[in-house]
C-alpha positions in Angstrom: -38.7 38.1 -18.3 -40.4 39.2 -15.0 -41.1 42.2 -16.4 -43.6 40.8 -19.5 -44.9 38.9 -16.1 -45.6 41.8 -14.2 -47.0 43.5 -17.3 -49.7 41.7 -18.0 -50.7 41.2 -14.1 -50.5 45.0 -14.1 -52.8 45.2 -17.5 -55.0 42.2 -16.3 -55.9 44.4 -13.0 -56.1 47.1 -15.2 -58.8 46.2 -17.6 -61.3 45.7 -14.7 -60.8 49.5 -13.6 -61.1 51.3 -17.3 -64.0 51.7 -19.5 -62.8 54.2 -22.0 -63.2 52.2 -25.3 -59.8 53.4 -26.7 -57.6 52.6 -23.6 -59.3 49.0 -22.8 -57.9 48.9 -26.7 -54.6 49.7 -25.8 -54.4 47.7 -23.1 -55.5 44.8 -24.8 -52.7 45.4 -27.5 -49.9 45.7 -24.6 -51.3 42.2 -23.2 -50.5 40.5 -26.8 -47.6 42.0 -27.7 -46.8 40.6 -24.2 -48.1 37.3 -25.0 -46.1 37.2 -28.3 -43.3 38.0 -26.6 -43.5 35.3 -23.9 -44.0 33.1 -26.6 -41.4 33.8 -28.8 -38.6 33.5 -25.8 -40.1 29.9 -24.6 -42.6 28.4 -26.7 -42.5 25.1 -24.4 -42.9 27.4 -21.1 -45.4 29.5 -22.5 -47.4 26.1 -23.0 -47.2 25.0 -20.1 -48.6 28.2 -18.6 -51.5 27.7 -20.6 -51.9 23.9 -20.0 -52.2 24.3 -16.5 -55.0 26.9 -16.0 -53.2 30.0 -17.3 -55.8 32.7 -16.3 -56.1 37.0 -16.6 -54.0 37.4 -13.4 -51.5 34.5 -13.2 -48.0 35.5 -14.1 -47.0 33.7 -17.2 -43.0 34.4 -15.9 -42.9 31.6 -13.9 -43.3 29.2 -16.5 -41.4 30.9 -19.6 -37.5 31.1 -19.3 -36.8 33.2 -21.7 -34.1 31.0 -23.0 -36.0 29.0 -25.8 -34.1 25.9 -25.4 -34.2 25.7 -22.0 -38.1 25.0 -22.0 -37.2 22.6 -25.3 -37.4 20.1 -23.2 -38.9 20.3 -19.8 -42.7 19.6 -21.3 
């Protein structure tokens, strides 16, 4: 899971350094598939990221689990 975390810190710092219109796209497309992805493995963490101020360069893996019952309940 830290990894998805790191990615999109890593793409978030990234976007304010490129300008070419084709890799801001693919960046953007890394950050949701990353997004999905923390989503998919703890819906209930990945809301509380959001719920509490989730921004471009907070690290969404210190609320999401991975283990979607483990967040089942800690809302």
């Amino acid at each position: 899971m830290p990894e998805l975390g790191r990615e999109w810190v890593r793409t978030s710092a990234a976007l304010g350094q490129v300008r070419e219109p084709r890799a801001r796209q693919e960046l953007v497309r890394r950050r949701q598939e990353a997004l999905d992805e923390l989503e998919r493995r703890d819906p209930a963490g990945f809301a509380r990221w959001l719920a509490e101020g989730a921004t471009a360069d907070s690290d969404p893996a210190v609320y999401v689990s991975g283990d979607p019952a483990a967040g089942s309940d800690a809302a």
